[in-house]
PyMOL commands that place a pseudoatom at each C-alpha (Angstrom):
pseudoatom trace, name=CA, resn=UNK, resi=1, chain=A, elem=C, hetatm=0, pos=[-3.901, -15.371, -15.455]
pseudoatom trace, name=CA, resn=UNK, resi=2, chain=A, elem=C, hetatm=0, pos=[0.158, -14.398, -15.692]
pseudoatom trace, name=CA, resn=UNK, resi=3, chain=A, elem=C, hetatm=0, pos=[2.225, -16.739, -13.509]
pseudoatom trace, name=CA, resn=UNK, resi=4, chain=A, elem=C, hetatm=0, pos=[5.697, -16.931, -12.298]
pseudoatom trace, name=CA, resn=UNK, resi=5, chain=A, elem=C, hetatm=0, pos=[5.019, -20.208, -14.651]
pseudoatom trace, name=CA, resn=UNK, resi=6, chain=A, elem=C, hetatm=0, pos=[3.587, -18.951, -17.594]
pseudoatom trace, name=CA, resn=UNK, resi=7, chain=A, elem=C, hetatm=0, pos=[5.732, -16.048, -17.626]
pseudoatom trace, name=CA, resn=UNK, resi=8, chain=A, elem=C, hetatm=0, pos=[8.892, -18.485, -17.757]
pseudoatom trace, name=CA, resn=UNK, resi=9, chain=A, elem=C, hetatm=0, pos=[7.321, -20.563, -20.396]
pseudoatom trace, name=CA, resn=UNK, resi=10, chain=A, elem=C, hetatm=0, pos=[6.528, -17.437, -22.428]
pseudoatom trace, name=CA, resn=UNK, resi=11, chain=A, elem=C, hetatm=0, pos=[10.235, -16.324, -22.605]
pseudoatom trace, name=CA, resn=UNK, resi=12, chain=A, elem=C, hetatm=0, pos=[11.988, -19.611, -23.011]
pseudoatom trace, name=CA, resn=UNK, resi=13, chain=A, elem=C, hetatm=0, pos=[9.606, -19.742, -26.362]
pseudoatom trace, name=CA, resn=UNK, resi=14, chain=A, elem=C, hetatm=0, pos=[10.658, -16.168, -27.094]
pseudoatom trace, name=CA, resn=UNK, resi=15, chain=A, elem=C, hetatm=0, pos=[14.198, -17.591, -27.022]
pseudoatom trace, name=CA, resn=UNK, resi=16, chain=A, elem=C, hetatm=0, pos=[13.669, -21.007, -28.821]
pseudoatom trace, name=CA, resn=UNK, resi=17, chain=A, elem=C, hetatm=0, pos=[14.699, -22.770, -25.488]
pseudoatom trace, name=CA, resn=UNK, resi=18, chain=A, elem=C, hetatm=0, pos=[11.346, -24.930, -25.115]
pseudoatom trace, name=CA, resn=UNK, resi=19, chain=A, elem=C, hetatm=0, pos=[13.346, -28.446, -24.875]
pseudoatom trace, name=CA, resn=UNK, resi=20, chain=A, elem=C, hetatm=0, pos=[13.483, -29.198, -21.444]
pseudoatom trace, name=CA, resn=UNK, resi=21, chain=A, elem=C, hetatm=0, pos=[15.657, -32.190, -21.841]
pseudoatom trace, name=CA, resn=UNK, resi=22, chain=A, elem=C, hetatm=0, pos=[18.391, -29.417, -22.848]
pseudoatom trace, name=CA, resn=UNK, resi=23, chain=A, elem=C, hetatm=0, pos=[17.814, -26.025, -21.539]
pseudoatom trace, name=CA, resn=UNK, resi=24, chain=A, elem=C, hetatm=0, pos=[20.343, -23.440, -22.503]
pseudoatom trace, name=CA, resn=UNK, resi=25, chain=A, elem=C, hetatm=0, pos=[19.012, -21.475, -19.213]
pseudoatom trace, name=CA, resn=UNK, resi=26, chain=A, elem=C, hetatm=0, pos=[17.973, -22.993, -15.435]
pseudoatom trace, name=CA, resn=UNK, resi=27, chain=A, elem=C, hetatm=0, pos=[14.973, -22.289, -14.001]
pseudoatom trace, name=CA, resn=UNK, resi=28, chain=A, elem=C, hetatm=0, pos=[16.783, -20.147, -11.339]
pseudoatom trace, name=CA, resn=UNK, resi=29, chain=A, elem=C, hetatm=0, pos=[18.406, -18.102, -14.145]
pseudoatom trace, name=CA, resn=UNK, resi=30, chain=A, elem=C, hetatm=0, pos=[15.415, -17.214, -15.849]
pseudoatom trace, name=CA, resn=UNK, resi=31, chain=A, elem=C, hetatm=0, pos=[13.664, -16.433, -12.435]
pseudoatom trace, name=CA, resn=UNK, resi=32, chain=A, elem=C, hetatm=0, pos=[16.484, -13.987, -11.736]
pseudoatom trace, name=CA, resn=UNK, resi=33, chain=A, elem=C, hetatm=0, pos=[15.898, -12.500, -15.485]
pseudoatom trace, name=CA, resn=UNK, resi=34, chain=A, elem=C, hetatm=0, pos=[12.147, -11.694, -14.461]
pseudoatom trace, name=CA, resn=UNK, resi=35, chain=A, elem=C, hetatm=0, pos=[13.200, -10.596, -11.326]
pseudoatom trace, name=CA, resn=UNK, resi=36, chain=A, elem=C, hetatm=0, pos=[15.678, -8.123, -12.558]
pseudoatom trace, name=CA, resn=UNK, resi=37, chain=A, elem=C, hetatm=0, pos=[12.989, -7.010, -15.240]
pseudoatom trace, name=CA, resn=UNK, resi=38, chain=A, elem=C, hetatm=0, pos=[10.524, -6.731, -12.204]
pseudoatom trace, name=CA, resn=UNK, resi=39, chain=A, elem=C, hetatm=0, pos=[12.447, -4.347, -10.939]
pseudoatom trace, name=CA, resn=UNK, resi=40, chain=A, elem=C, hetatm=0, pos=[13.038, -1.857, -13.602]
pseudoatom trace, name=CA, resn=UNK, resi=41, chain=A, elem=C, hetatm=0, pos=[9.233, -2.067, -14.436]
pseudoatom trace, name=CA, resn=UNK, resi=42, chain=A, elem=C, hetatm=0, pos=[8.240, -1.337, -10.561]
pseudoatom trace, name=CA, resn=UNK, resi=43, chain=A, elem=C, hetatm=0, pos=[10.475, 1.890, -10.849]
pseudoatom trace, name=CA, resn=UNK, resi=44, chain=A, elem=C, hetatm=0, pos=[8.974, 3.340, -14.065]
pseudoatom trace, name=CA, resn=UNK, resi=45, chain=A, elem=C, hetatm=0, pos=[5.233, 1.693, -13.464]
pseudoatom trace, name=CA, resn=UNK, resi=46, chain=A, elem=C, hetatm=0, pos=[4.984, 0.627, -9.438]
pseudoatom trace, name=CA, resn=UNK, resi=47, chain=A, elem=C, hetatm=0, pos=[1.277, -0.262, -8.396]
pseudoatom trace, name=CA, resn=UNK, resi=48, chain=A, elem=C, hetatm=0, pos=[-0.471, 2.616, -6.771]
pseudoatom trace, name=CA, resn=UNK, resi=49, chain=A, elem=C, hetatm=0, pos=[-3.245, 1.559, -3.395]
pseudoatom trace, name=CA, resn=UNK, resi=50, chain=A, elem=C, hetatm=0, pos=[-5.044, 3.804, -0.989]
pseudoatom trace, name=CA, resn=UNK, resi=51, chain=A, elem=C, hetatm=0, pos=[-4.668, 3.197, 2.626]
pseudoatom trace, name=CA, resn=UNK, resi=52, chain=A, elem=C, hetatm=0, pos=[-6.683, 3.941, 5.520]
pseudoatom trace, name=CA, resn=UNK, resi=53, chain=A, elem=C, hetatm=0, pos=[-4.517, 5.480, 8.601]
pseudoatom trace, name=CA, resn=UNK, resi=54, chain=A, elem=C, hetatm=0, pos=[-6.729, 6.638, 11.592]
pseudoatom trace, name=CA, resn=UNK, resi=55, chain=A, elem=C, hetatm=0, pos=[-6.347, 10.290, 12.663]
pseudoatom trace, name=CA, resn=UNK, resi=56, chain=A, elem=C, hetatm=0, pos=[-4.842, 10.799, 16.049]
pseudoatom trace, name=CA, resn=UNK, resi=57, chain=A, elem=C, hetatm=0, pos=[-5.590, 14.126, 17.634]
pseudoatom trace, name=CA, resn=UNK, resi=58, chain=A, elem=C, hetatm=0, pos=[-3.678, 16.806, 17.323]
pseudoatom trace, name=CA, resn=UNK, resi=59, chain=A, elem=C, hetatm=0, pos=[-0.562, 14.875, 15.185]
pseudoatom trace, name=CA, resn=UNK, resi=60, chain=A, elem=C, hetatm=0, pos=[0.266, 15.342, 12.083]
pseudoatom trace, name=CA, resn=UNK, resi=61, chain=A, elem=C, hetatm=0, pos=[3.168, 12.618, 12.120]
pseudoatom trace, name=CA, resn=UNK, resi=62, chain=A, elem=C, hetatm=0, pos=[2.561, 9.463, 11.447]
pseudoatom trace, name=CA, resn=UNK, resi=63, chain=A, elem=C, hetatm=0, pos=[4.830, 6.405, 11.089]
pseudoatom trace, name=CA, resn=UNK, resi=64, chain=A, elem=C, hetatm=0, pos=[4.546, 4.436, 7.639]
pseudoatom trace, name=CA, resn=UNK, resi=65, chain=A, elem=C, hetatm=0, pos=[6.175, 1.379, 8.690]
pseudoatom trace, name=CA, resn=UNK, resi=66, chain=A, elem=C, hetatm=0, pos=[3.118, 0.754, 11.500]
pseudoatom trace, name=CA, resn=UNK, resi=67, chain=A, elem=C, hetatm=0, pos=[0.896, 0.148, 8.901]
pseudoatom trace, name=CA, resn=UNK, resi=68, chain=A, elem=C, hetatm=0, pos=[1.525, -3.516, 7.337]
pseudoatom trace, name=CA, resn=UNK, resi=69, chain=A, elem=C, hetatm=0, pos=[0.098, -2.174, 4.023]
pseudoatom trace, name=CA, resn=UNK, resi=70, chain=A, elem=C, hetatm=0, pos=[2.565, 1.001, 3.821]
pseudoatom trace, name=CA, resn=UNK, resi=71, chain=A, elem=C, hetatm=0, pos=[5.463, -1.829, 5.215]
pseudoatom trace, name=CA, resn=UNK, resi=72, chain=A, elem=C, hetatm=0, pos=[7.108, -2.076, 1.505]
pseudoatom trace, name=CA, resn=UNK, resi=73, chain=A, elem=C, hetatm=0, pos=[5.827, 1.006, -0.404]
pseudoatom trace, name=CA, resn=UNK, resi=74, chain=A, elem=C, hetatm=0, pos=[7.986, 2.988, -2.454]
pseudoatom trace, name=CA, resn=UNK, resi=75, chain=A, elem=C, hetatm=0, pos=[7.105, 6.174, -2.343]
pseudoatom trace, name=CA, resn=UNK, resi=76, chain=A, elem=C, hetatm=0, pos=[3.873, 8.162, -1.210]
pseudoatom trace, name=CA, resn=UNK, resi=77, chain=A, elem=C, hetatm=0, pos=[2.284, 9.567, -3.917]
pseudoatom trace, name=CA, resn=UNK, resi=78, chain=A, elem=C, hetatm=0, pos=[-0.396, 11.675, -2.400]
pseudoatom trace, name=CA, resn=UNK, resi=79, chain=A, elem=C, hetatm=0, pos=[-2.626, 12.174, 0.916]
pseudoatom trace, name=CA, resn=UNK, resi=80, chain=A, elem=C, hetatm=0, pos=[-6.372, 12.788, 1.354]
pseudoatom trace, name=CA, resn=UNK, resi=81, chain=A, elem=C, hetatm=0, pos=[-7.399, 14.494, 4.291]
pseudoatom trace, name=CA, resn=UNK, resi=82, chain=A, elem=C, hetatm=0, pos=[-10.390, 13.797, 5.352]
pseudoatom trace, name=CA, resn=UNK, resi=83, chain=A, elem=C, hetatm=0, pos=[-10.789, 10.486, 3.957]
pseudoatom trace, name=CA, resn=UNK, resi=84, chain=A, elem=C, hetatm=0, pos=[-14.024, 10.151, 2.187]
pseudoatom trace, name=CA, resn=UNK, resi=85, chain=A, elem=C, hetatm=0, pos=[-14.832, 13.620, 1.297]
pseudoatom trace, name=CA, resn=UNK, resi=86, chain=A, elem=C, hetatm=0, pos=[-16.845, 15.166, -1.453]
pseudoatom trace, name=CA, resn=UNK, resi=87, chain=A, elem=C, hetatm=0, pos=[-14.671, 16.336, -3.755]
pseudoatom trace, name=CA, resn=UNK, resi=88, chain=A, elem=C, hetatm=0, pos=[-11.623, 14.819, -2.388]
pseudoatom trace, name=CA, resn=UNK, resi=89, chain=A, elem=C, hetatm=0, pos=[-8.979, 16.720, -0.446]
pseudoatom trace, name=CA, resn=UNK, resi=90, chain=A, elem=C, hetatm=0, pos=[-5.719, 16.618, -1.333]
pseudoatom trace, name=CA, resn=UNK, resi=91, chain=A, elem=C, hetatm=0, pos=[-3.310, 18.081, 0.922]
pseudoatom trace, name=CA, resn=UNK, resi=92, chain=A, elem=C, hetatm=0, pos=[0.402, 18.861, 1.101]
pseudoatom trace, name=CA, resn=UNK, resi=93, chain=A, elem=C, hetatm=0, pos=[2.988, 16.257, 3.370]
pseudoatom trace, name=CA, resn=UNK, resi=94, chain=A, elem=C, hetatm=0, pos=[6.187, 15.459, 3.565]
pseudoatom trace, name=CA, resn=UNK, resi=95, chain=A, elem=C, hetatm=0, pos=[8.171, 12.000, 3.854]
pseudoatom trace, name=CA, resn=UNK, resi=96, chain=A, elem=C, hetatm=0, pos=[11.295, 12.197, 5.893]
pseudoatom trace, name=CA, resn=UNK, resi=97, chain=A, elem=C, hetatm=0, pos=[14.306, 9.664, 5.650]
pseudoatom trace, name=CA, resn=UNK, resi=98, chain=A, elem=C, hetatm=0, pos=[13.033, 7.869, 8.966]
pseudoatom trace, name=CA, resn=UNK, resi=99, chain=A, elem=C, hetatm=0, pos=[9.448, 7.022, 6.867]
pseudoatom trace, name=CA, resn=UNK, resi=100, chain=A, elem=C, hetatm=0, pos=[7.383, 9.601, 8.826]
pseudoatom trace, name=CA, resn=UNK, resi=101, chain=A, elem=C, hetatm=0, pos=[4.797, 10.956, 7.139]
pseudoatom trace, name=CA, resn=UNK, resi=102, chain=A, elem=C, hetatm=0, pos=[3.834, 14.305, 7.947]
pseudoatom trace, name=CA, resn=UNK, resi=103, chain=A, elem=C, hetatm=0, pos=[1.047, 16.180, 6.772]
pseudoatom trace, name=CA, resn=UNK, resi=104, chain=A, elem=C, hetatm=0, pos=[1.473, 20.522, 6.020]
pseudoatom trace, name=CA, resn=UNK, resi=105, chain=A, elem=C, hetatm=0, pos=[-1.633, 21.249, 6.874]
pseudoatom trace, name=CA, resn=UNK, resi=106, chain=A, elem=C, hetatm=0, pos=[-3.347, 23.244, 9.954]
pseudoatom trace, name=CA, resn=UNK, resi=107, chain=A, elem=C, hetatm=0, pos=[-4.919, 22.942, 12.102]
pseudoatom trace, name=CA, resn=UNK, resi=108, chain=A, elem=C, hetatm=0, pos=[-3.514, 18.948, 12.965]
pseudoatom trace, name=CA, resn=UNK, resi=109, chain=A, elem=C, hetatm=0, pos=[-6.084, 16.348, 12.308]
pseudoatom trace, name=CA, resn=UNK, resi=110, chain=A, elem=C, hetatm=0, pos=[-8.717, 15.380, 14.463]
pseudoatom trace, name=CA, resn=UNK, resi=111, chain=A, elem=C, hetatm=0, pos=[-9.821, 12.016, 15.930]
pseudoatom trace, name=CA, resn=UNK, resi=112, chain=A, elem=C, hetatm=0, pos=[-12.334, 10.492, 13.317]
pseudoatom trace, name=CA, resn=UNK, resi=113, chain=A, elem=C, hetatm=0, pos=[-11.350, 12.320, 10.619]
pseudoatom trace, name=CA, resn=UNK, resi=114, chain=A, elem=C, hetatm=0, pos=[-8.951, 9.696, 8.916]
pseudoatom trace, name=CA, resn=UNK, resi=115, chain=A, elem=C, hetatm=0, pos=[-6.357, 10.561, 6.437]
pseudoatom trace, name=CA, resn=UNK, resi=116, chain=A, elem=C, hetatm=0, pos=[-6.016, 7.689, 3.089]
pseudoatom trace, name=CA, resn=UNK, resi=117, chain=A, elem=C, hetatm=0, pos=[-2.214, 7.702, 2.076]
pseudoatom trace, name=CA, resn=UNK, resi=118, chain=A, elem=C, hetatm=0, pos=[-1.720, 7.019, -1.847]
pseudoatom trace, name=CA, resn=UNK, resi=119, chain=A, elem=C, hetatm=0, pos=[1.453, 4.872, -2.684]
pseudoatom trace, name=CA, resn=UNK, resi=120, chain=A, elem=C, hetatm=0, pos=[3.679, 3.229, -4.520]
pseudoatom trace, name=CA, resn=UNK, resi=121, chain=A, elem=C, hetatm=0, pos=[3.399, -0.370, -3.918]
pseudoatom trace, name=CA, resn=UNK, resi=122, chain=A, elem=C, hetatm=0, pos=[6.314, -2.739, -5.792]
pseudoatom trace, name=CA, resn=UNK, resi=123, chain=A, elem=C, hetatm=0, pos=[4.300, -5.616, -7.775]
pseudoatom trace, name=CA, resn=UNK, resi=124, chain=A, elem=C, hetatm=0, pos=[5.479, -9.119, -6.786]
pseudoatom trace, name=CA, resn=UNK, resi=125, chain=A, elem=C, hetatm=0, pos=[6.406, -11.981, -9.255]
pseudoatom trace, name=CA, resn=UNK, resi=126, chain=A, elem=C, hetatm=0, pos=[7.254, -15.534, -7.470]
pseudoatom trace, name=CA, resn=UNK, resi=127, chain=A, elem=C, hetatm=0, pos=[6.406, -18.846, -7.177]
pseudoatom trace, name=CA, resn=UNK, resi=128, chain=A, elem=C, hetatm=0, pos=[3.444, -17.979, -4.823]
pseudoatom trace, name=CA, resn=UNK, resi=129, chain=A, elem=C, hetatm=0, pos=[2.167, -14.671, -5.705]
pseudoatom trace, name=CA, resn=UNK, resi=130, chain=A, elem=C, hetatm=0, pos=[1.743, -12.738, -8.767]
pseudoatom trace, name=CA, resn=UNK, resi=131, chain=A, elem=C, hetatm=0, pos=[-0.097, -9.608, -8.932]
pseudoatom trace, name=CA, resn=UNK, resi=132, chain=A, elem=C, hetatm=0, pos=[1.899, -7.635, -12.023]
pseudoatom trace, name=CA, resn=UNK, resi=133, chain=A, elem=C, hetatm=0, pos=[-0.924, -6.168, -14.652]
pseudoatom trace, name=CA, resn=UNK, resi=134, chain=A, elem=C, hetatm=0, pos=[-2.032, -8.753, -17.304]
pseudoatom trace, name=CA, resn=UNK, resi=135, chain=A, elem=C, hetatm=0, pos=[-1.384, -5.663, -19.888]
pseudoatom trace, name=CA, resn=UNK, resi=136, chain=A, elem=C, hetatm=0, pos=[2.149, -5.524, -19.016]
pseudoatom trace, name=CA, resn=UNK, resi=137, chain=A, elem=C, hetatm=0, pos=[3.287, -9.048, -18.472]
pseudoatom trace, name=CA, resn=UNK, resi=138, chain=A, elem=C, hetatm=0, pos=[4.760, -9.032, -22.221]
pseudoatom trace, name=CA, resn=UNK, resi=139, chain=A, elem=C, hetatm=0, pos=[6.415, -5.813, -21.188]
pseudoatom trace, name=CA, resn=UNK, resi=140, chain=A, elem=C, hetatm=0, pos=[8.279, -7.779, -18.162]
pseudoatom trace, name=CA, resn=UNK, resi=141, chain=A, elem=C, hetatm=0, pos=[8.966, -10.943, -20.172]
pseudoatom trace, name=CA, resn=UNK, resi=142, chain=A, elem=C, hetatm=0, pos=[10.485, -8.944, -23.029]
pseudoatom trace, name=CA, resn=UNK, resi=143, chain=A, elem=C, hetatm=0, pos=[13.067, -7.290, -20.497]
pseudoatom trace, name=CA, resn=UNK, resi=144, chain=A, elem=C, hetatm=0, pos=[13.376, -10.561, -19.232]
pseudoatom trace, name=CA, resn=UNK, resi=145, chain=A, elem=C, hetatm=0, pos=[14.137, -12.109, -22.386]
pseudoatom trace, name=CA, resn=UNK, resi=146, chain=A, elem=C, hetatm=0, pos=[16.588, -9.443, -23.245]
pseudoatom trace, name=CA, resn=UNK, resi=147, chain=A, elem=C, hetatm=0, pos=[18.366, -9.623, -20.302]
pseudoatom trace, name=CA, resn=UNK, resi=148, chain=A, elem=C, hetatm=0, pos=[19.337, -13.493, -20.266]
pseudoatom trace, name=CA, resn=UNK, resi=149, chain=A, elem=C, hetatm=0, pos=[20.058, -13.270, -24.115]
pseudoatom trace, name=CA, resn=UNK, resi=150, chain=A, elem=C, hetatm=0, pos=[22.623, -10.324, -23.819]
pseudoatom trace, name=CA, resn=UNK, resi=151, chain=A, elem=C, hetatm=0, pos=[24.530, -12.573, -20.218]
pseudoatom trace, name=CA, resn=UNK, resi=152, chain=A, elem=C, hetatm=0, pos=[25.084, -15.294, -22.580]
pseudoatom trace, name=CA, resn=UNK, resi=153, chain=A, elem=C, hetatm=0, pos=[26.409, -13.352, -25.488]
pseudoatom trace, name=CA, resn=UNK, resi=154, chain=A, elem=C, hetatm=0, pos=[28.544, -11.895, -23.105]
pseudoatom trace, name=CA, resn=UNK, resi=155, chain=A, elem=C, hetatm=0, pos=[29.380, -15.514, -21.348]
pseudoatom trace, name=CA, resn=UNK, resi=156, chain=A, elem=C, hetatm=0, pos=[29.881, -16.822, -24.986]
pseudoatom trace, name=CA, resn=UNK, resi=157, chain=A, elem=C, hetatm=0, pos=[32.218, -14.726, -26.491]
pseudoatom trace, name=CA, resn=UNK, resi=158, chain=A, elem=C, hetatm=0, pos=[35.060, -15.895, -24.691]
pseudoatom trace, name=CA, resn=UNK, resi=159, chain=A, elem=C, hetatm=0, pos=[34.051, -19.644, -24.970]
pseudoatom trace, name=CA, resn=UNK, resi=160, chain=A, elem=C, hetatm=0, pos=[36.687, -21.449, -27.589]
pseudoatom trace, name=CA, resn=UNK, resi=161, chain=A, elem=C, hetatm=0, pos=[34.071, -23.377, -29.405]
pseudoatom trace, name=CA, resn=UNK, resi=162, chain=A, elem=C, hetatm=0, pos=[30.964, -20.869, -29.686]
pseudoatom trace, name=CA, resn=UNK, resi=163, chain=A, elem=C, hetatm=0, pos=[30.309, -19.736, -32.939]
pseudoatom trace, name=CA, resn=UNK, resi=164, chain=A, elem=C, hetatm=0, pos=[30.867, -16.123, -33.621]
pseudoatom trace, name=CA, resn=UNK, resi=165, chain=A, elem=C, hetatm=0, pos=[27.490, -16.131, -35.384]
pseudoatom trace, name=CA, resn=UNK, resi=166, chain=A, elem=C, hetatm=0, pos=[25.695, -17.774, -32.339]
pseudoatom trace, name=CA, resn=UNK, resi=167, chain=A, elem=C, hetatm=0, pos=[27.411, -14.630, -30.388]
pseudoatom trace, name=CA, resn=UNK, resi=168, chain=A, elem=C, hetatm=0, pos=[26.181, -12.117, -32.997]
pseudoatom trace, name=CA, resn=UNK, resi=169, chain=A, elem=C, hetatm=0, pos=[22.667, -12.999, -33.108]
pseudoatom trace, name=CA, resn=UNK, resi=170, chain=A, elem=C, hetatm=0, pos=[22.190, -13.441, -29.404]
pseudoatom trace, name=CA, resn=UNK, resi=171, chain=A, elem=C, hetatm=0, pos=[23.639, -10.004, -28.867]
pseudoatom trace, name=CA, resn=UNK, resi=172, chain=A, elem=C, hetatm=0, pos=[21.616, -8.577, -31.441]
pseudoatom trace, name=CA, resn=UNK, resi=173, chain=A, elem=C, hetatm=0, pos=[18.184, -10.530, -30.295]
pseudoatom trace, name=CA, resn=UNK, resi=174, chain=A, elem=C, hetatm=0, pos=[19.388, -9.037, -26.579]
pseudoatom trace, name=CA, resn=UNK, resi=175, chain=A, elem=C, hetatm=0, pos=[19.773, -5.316, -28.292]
pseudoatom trace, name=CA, resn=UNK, resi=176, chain=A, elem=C, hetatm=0, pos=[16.201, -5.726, -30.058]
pseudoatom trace, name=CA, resn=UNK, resi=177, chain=A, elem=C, hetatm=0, pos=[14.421, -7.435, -27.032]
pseudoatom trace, name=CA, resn=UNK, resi=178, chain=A, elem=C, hetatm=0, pos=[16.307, -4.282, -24.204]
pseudoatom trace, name=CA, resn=UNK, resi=179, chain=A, elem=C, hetatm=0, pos=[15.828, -1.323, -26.879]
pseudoatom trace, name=CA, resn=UNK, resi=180, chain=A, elem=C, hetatm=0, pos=[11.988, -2.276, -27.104]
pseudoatom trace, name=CA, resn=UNK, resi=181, chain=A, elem=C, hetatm=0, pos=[11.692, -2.905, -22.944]
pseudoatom trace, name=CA, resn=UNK, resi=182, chain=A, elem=C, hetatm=0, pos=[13.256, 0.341, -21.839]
pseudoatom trace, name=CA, resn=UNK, resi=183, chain=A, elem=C, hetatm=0, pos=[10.903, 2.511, -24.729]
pseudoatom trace, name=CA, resn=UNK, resi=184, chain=A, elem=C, hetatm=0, pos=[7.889, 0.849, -23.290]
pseudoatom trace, name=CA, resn=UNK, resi=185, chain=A, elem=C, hetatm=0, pos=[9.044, 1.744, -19.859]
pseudoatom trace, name=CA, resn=UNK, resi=186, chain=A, elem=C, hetatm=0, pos=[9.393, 5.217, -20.468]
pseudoatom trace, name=CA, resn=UNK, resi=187, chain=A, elem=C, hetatm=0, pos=[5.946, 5.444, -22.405]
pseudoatom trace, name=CA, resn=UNK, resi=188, chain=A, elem=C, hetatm=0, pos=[4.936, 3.850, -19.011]
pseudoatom trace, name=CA, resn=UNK, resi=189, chain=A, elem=C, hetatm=0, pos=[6.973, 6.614, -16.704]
pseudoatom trace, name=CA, resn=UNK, resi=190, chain=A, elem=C, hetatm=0, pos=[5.480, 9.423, -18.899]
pseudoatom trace, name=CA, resn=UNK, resi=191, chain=A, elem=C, hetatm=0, pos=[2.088, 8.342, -18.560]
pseudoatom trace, name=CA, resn=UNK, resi=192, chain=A, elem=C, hetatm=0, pos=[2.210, 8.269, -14.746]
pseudoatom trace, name=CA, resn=UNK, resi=193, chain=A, elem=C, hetatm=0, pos=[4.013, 11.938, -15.117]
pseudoatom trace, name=CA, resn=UNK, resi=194, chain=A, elem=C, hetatm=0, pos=[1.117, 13.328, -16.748]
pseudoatom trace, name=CA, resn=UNK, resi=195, chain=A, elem=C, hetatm=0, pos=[-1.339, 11.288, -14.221]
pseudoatom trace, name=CA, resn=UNK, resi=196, chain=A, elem=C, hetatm=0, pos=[0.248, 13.079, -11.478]
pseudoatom trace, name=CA, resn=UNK, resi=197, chain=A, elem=C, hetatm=0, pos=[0.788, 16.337, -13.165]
pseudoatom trace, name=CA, resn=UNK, resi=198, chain=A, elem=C, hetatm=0, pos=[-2.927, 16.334, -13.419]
pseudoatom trace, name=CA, resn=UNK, resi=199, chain=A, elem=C, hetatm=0, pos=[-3.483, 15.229, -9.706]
pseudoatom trace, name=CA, resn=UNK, resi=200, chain=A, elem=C, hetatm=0, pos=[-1.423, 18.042, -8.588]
pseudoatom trace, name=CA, resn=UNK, resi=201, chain=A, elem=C, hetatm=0, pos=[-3.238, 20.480, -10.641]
pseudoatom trace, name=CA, resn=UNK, resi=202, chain=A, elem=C, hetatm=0, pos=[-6.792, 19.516, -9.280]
pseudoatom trace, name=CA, resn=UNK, resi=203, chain=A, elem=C, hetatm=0, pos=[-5.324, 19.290, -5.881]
pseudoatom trace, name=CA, resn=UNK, resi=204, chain=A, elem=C, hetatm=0, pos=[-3.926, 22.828, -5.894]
pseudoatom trace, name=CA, resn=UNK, resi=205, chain=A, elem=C, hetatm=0, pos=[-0.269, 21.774, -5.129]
pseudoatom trace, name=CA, resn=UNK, resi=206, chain=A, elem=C, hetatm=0, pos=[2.621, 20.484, -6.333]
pseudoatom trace, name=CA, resn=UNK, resi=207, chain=A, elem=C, hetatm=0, pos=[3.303, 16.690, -5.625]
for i in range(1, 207): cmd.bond("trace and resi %d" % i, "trace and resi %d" % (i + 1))
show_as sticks, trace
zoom trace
């Protein structure tokens, strides 16, 4: 099971930087590596969960940030209306600035007939919780990796007694490490096109 742990272990070895008597990075700097790596992976490859909201009659608006689960999400992805049914229902909404949800659709809900809202939910790397795809970890550590290699190139390079060498093979580790995290994002961001693409298609509008 990937770890905030095992994830840090994994890229100090990437980097040669296993001797903890003389770590080249903190713990706190390699935490803020993942976390910036975190991010760029939740924008191309965020986790997708279907939530429940009850139906009230006669609304079609409905308030995302009620619903704990919906709190955080990043973007909804699709709607079924009713909940439940055989073959799903897909149907049309709209997400204003405020986070109201409001679905295109007519006549307005009914009582009983919930809605489930499909979204974009950020995956969460810390000390406590860790919920990021086993598939992908590598993925994350790589950017991770990449991104603390190219800061200290950068930090070296004006440091009197660094070798230029040192500099050089950091930056180009840090080029190798970035250039292989961003393709794998975007394989990841074109799969999820085409996912939706489909969606859309079956659902008989465009998301």
């Amino acid at each position: 099971m990937t770890t905030q742990a095992t994830m840090r272990t994994n890229i100090r070895r990437d980097l040669r930087d296993e001797d903890a008597a003389n770590y080249k990075w903190t713990d706190a700097e390699v935490d803020r590596a993942i976390a910036r790596a975190l991010a760029d992976y939740n924008l191309a490859c965020p986790g997708e969960e279907g939530h429940i909201i009850a139906a009230v009659a006669d609304t079609r608006t409905y308030l995302l940030t009620e619903h704990p689960e919906l709190l955080n999400c990043l973007a909804v992805r699709r709607v079924e209306y009713p909940a439940d049914q055989y073959p799903r229902a897909f149907v049309p909404f709209e997400v204003d600035a405020n986070r109201y949800l409001t679905l295109l659709v007519d006549p307005p809900p009914q009582a009983g007939n919930n809605l489930r809202v499909w979204a974009d939910i950020p995956w969460v790397i810390s000390a406590g919780s860790c919920n990021i795809r086993e598939e992908h970890a590598a993925i994350v550590e790589g950017g991770a990796a990449g991104y603390l290699a190219e800061a200290w190139a950068i930090y070296a390079v004006n440091r009197v007694n660094t070798s230029t060498l040192t500099v050089q093979q950091y930056q180009a580790l840090a080029q190798d490490r970035l250039r292989q995290f961003r393709a794998a994002l975007r394989r990841l961001e074109r799969a999820r096109a085409q996912l939706a693409d489909q969606i859309a298609t079956l659902a008989g509008y465009e998301i």
